[in-house]
C-alpha positions as CSV (number, residue, x, y, z in Angstrom):
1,X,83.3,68.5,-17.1
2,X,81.0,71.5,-18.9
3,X,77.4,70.5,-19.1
4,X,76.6,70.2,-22.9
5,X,73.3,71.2,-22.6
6,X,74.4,74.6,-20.7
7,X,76.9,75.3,-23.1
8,X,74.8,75.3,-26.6
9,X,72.1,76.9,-24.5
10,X,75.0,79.6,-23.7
11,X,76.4,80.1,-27.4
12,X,72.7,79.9,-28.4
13,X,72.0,83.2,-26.2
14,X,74.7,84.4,-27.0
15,X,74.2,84.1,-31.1
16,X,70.5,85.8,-30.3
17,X,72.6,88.6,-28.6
18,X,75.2,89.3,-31.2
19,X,72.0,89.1,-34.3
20,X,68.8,89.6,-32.5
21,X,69.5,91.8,-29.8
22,X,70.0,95.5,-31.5
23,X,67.5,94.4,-35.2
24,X,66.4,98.2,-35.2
25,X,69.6,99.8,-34.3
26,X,71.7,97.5,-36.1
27,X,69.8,97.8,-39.9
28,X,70.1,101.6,-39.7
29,X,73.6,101.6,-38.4
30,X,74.4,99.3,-41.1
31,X,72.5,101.5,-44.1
32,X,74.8,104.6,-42.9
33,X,77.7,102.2,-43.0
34,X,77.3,100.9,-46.7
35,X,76.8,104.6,-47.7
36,X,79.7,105.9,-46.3
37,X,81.6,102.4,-47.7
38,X,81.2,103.6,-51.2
39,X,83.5,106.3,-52.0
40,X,85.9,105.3,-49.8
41,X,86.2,101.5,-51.2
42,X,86.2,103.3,-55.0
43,X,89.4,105.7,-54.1
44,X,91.0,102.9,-52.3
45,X,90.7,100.5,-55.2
46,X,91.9,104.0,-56.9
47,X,95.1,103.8,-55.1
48,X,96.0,100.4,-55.2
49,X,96.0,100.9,-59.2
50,X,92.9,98.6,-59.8
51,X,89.3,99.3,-61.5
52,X,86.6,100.7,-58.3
53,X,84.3,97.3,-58.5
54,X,87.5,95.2,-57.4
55,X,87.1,97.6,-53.8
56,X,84.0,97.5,-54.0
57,X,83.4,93.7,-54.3
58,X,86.2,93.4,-51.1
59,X,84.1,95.5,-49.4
60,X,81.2,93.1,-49.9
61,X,82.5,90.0,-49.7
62,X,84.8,91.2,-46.2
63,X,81.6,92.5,-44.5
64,X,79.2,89.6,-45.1
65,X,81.8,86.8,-44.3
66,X,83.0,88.8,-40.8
67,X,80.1,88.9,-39.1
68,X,80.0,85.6,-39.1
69,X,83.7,84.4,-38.9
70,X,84.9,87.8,-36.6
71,X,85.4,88.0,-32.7
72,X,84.3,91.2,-32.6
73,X,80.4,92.0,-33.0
74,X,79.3,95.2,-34.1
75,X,83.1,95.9,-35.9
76,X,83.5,97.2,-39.7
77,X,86.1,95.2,-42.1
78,X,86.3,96.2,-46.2
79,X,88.7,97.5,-48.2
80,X,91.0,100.2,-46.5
81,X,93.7,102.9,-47.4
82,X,96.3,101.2,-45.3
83,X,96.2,97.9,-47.5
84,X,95.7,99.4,-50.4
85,X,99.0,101.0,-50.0
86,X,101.1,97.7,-49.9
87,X,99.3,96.9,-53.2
88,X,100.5,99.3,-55.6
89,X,103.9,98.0,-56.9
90,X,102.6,94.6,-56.9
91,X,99.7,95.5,-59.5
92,X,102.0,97.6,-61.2
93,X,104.4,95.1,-61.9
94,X,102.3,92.0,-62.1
95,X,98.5,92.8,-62.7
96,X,95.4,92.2,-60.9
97,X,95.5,88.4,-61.4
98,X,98.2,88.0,-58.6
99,X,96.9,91.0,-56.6
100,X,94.0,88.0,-56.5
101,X,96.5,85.4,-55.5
102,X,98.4,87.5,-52.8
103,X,94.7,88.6,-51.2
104,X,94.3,84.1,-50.5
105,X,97.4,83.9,-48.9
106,X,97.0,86.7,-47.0
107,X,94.0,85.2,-45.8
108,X,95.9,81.6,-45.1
109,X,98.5,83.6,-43.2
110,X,96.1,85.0,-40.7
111,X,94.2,82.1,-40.2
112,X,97.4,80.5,-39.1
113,X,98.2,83.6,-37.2
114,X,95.0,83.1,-35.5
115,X,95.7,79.3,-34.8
116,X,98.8,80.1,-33.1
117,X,96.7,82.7,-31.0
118,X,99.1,85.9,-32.2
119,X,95.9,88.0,-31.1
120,X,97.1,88.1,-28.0
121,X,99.8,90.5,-28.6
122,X,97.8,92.6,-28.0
123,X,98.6,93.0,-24.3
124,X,102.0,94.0,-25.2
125,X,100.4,97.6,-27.4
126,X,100.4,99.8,-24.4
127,X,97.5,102.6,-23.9
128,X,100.0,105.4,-24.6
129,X,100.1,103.6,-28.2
130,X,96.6,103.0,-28.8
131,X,95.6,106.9,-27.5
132,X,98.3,107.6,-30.2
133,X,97.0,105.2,-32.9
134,X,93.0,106.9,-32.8
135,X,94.5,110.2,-32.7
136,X,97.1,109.3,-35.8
137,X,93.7,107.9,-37.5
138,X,91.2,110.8,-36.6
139,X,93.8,113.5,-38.2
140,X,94.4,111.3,-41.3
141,X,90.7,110.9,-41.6
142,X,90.3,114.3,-41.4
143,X,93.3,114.9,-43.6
144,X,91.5,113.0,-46.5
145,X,88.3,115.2,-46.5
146,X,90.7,118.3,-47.2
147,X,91.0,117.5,-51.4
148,X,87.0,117.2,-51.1
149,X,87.2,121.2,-50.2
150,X,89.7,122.5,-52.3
151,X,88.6,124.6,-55.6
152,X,85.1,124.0,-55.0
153,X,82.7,126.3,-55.1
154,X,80.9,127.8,-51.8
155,X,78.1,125.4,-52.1
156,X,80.0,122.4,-51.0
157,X,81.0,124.1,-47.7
158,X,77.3,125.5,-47.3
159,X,76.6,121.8,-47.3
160,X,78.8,120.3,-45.5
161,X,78.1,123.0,-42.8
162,X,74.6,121.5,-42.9
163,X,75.4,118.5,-42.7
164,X,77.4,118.9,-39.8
165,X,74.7,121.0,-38.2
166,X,72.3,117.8,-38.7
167,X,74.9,115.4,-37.3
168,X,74.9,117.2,-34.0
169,X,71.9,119.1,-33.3
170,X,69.8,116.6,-34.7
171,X,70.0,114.0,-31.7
172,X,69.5,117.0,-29.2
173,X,65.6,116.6,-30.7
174,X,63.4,114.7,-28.8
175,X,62.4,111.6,-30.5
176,X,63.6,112.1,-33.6
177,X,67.1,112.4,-32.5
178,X,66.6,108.7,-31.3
179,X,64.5,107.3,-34.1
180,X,66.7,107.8,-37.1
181,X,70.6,108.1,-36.6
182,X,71.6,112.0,-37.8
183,X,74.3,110.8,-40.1
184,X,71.9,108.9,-42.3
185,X,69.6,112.0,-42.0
186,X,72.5,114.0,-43.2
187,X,73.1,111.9,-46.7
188,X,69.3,111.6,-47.5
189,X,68.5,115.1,-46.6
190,X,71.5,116.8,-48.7
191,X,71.1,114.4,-51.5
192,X,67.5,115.6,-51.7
193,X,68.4,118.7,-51.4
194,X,71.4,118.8,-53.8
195,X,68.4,117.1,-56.5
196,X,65.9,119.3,-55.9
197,X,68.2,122.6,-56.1
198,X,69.9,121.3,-59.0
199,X,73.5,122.1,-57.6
200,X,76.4,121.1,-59.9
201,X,78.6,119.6,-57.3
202,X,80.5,116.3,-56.7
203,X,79.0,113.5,-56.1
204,X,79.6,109.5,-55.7
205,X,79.0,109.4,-59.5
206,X,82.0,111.0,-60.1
207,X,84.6,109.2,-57.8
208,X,84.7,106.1,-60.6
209,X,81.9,103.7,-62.3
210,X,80.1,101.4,-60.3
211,X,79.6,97.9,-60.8
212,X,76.7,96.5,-62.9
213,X,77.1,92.7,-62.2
214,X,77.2,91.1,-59.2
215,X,80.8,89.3,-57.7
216,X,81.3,85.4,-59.5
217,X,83.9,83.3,-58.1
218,X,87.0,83.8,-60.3
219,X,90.2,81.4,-59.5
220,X,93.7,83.6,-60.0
221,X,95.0,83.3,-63.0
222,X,98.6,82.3,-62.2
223,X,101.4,79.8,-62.6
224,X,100.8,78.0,-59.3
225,X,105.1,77.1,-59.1
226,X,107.6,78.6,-56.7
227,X,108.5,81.3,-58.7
228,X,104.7,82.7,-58.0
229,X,104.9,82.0,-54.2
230,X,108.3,84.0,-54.4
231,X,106.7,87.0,-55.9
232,X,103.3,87.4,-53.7
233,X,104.9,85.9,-50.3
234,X,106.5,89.2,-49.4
235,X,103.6,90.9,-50.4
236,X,101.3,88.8,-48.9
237,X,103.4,88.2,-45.4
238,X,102.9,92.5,-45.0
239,X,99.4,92.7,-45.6
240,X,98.6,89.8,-43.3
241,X,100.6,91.9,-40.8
242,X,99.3,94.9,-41.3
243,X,95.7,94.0,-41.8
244,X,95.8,92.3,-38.1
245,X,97.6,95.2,-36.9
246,X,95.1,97.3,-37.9
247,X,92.2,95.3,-37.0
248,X,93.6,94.1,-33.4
249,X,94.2,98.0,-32.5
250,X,90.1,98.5,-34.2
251,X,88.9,96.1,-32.1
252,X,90.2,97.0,-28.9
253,X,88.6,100.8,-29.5
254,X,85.1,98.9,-30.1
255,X,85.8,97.2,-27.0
256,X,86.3,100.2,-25.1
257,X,83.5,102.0,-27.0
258,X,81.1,99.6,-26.2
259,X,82.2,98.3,-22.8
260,X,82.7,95.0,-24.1
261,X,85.2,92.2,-25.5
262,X,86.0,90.9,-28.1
263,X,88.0,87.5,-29.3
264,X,91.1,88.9,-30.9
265,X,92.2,85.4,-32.1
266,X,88.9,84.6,-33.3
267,X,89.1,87.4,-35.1
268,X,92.7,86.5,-36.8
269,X,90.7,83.4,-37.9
270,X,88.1,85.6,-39.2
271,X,90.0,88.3,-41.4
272,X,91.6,85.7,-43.2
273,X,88.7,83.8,-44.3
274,X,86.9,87.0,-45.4
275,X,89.7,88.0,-47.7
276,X,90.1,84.4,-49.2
277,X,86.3,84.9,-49.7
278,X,87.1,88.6,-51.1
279,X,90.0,87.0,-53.5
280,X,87.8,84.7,-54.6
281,X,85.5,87.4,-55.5
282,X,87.4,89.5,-57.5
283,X,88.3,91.5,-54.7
284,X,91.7,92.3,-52.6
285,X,92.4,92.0,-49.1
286,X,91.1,93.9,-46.9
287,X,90.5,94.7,-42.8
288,X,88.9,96.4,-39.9
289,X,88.2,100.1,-40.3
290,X,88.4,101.7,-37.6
291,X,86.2,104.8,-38.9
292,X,82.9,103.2,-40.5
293,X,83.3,100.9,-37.0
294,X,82.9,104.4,-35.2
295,X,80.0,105.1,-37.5
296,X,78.7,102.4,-36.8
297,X,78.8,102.9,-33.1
298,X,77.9,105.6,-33.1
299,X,74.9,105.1,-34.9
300,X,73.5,102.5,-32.9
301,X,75.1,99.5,-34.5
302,X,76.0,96.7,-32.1
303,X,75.7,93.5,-33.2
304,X,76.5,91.5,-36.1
305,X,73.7,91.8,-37.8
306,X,74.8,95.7,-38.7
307,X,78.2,94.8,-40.2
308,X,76.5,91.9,-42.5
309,X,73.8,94.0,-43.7
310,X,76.0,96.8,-44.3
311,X,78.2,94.4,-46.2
312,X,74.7,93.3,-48.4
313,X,73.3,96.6,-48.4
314,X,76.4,98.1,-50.4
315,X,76.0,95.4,-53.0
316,X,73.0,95.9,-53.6
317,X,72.9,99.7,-53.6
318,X,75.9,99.8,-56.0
319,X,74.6,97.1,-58.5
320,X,70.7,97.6,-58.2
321,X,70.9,101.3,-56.8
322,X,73.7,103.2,-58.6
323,X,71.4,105.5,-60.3
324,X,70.3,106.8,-57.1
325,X,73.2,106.0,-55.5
326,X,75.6,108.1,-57.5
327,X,73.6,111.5,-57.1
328,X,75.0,111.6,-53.1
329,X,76.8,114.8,-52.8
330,X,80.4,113.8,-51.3
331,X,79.8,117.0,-49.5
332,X,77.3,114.5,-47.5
333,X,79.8,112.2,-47.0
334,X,82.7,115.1,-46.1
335,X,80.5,115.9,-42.9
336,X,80.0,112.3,-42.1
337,X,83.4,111.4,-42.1
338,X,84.4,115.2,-40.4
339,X,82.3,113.6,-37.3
340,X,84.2,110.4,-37.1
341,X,87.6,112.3,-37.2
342,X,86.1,114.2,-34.5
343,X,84.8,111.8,-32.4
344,X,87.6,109.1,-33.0
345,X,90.1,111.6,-31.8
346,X,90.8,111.3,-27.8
347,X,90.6,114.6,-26.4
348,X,91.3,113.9,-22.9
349,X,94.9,113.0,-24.3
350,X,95.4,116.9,-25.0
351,X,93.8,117.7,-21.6
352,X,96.1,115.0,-20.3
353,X,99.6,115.9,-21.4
354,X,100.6,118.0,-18.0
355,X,99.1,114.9,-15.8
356,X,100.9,112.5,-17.6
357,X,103.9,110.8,-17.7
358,X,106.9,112.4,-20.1
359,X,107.5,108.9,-21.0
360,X,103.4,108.2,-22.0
361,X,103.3,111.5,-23.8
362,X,106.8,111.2,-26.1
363,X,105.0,107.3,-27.0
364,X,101.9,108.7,-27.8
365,X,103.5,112.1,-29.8
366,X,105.7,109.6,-31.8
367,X,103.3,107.0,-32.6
368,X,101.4,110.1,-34.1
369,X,104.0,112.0,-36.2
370,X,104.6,108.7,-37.6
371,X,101.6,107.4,-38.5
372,X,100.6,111.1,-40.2
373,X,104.2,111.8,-41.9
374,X,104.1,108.1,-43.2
375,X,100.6,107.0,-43.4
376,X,101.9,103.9,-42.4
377,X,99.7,102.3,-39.1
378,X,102.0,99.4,-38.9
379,X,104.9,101.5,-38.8
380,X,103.7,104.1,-36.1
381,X,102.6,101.5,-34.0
382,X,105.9,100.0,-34.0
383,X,108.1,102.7,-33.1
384,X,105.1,103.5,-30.7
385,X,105.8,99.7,-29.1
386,X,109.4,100.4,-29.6
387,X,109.8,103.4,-27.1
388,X,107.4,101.6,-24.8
389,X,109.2,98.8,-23.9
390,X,112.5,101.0,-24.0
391,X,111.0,103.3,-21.5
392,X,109.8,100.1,-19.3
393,X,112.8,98.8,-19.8
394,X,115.0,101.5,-18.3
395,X,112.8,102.1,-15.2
396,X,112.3,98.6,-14.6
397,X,116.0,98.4,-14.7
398,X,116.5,101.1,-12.1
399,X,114.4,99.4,-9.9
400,X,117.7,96.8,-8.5
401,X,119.9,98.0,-5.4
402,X,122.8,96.0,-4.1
403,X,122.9,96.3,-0.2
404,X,126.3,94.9,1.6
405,X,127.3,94.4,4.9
406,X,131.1,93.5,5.8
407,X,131.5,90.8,8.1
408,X,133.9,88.6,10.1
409,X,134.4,85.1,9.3
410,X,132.6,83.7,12.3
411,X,129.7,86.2,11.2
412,X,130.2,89.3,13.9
413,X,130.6,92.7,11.9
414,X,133.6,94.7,11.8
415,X,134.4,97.8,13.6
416,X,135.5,100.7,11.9
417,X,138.6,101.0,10.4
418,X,139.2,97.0,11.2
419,X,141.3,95.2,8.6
420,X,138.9,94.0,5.8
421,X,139.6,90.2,5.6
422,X,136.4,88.8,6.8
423,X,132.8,87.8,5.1
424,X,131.2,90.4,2.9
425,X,127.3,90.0,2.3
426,X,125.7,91.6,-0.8
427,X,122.1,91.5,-0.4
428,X,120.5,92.1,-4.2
429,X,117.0,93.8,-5.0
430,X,115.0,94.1,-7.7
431,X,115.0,92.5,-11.1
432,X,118.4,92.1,-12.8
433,X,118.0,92.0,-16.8
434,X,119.7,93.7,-19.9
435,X,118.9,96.5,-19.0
436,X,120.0,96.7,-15.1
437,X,122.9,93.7,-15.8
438,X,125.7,96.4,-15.9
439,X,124.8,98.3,-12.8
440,X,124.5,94.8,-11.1
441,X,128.2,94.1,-11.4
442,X,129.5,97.5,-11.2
443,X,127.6,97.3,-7.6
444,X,130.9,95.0,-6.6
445,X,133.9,95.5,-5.0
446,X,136.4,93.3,-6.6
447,X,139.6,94.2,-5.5
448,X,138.6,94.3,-1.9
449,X,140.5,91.5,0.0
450,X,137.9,89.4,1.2
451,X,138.1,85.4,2.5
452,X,134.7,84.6,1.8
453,X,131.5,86.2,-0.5
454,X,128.3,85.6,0.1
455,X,125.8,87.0,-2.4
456,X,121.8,86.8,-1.3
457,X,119.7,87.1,-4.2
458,X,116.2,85.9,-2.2
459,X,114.8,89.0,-3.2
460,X,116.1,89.1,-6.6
461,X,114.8,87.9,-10.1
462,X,117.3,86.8,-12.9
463,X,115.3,87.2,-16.4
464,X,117.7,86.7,-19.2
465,X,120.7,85.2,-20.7
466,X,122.6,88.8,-20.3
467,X,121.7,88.7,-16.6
468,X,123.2,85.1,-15.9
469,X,126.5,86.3,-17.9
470,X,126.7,89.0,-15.2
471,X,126.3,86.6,-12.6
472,X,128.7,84.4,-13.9
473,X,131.0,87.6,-14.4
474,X,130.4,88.4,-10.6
475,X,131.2,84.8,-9.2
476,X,134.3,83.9,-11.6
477,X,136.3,87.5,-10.4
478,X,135.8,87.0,-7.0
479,X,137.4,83.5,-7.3
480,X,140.1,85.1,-9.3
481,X,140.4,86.8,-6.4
482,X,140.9,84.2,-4.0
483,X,137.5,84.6,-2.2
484,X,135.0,82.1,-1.8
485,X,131.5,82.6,-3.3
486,X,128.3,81.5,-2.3
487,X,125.0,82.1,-4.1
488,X,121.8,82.0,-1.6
489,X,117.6,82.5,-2.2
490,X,117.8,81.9,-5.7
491,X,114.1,81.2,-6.5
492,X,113.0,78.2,-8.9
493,X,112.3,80.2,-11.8
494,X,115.9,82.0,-11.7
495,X,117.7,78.4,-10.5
496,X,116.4,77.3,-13.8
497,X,117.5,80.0,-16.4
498,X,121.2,80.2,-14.4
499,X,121.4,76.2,-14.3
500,X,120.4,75.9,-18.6
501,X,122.8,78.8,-19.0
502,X,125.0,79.8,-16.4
503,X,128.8,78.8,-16.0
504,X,130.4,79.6,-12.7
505,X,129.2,76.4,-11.3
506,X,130.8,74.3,-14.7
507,X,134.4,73.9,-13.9
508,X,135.5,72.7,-17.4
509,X,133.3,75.8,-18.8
510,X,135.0,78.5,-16.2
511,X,138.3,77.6,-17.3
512,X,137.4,77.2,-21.0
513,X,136.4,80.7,-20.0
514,X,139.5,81.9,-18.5
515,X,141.7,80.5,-21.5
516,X,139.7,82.6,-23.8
517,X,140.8,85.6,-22.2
């Protein structure tokens, strides 16, 4: 039995860790964070159809609650693009008050996901579809900076050349380059600038009116009846999906970003309590984000402590700040955001394509094209799952081989040329499934004239129901035939699938069998 006293002394090092153990890295990492969370929680809120401070409050509310419900420290949840999407029809149809109500049951829904430990799916997303998920992501982030650049006039692109130029030559400086992290150097600088020149050019101002009032706790107002539940369920069952999704395939990028791990169930649990604390707020449901969690990263943040203040810091700034706040040239922002799309994106999977697998390389393409022609993460990642376990499937399946040796029936082999009415051993490899069950029987000779059949499957695996109906196939036509069969080396965990649902030892169920053809 654990020793109480060395576990809280664990989980209290390991709390000073996750808050204490990064303060400086983690407040500045966090201010760059809330910056960069503006705009982008104002033109997702834009999308979904509803008024900027309903993003904005998600934002808040998702941030503060997930660094202390979330399984992975130093990781970025608000309001995001790809659940704003599943939104719009809803809103449109309905209003904002069950927008509210979906957003809680979203958040129910993943906490149940999280009790029943669906975070470790995970192991079944192969690398070939997460190399394909942050490239999808790094080209759609990118993608999204384009309108910021189009019919503007040459000032923006002078400034988000600078900005750039401060992003990456700015931690080649000695000192200063570790001091302050460039991308918040980059919004203060080019906001003072963009002041002090007076350039007419967009800034957060213009992307919608901020909030004046803090979030208060505001109940849906709906009919809480089945015909309710009917009309959110479908709406809420997707964004649960897709807000795990997302957040699972964020999580394990931090992981490998940072060299650490991270508690994808706890993390289930986590998401949906932040959005039933962001629907109680006002605000809709939200999830990881894969880009301000590179920012964040990459700007030193490690702990919790930088996605909570980040979280408190955009409140503030928005309802105390937005003066100030609004004067930030998006050009700023562009030039962030142009470094996470290129830092996200994995370059080694370009490098990579002649060393790699055909099979890897066609997952990864197609979890790409996808996720950019449909803007769909959820979707990309399925079809990028989907050819993945086809591909395993049909090498796997290649991997069985039926040896056989003809015998006679007091076991002495046959010459050549001998009259085949002895003992013939087939000797099976491999795993037999759905995929390899149709090369297993067509690996028999039925119609050879044989006394006795002895089929060895000691070095064999039997997986599914298809691959016991091939087996029973096997066994019943070489009775039909008038041979004897015996099965030998069946391990335990293939006795047991073939006893539950295997026939050619059930005489009643073999000629039940038989009459049916």
């Amino acid at each position: 039995m654990p020793d109480p006293l060395k576990v809280g002394t664990l989980r209290l090092n390991t709390l000073k860790k996750d808050w204490l153990g990064n303060v400086r890295g983690d407040l500045l990492a966090g201010l760059v964070v809330a910056l960069a969370l503006i705009p982008e929680a104002i033109a997702f809120s834009i999308i979904a159809g509803v008024d900027p401070k309903v993003g904005l409050y998600a934002s808040f509310c998702i941030a503060v609650t997930i660094a202390f419900t979330g399984g992975r420290p130093g990781m970025i949840s608000a309001a995001t693009g790809a659940m704003a999407l599943l939104m719009v029809t809803l809103v449109k149809e309905h209003g904002l008050e069950y927008l509210l109500a979906a957003t809680l049951l979203t958040g129910v829904l993943q906490i149940i996901a999280g009790f029943l430990k669906l975070g470790g799916l995970m192991r079944f997303v192969s690398r070939s579809v997460v190399t394909g998920f942050v490239n999808a992501l790094a080209i759609l982030i990118f993608l999204a900076q384009v309108p910021e650049l189009q019919n503007v006039s040459w000032h923006v692109y002078v400034m988000t050349a600078a900005g750039l130029g401060i992003i990456y030559l700015l931690p080649l400086i000695p000192l200063v380059g570790k001091l302050l992290p460039s991308p918040l150097v980059c919004i203060l600088a080019l906001t003072v600038a963009s002041i002090v020149i007076g350039l007419d050019i967009r800034t957060v101002g213009d992307m919608g009116q901020l909030p004046d009032t803090l979030p208060i706790f505001l109940w849906p107002d709906v009919p809480l009846n089945l015909e309710t539940l009917l009309i959110v369920f479908p709406y809420a069952t997707a964004l649960a999906l897709v807000g795990l999704l997302e957040s699972m395939m964020t999580a394990s990028i931090v992981d490998d970003l940072t060299d650490t791990n991270s508690d994808k169930n706890r993390e289930c649990k986590g998401q949906g309590i932040a959005n039933i604390s962001a629907g109680l707020m006002g605000g809709m449901a939200g999830c990881a984000m894969i880009g301000q969690s590179v920012i964040n990263v990459k700007s030193g943040g490690r702990g919790r402590l930088s996605t909570f203040i980040a979280g408190l810091l955009l409140v503030i700034m928005v309802v105390f700040l937005d003066e100030w706040i609004s004067l930030i040239p998006m050009a700023a922002l562009v030039a962030v955001m142009i470094m996470v799309s290129i830092g996200t994106f994995s370059w080694d999977s370009l490098r990579n394509l002649k060393k790699s697998p055909l099979s890897s390389n066609v997952v990864m393409i197609s979890t790409v094209v996808v996720v950019v022609v449909t803007h769909n993460l959820a979707l990309g990642v399925f079809v990028g799952v989907l050819l993945a376990a086809m591909f395993f499937a049909n090498k796997i399946g290649r991997y069985m081989a039926v040896k056989t040796q003809l015998l006679e029936v007091d076991g002495e082999p046959l010459e050549l040329g001998e009259e085949k009415s002895g003992e013939r051993v087939y000797k099976i490899f491999g795993q037999v499934f759905f995929a390899s069950s149709e090369q297993f029987v067509q690996s028999f000779d039925f119609k050879e004239v044989l006394e006795r059949v002895t089929i060895d499957v000691s070095d064999a695996h039997f997986w599914d129901i298809t691959a016991v109906a091939a087996l029973d196939k096997v066994v019943i036509k070489f009775r039909r035939e008038g041979a004897e069969v015996n099965l030998i080396g069946m391990n335990e965990a293939s006795a047991t699938i073939v006893d539950t649902f295997g026939v050619h030892d059930k005489p009643e169920k073999v000629e039940q069998m038989l009459n049916a053809h």
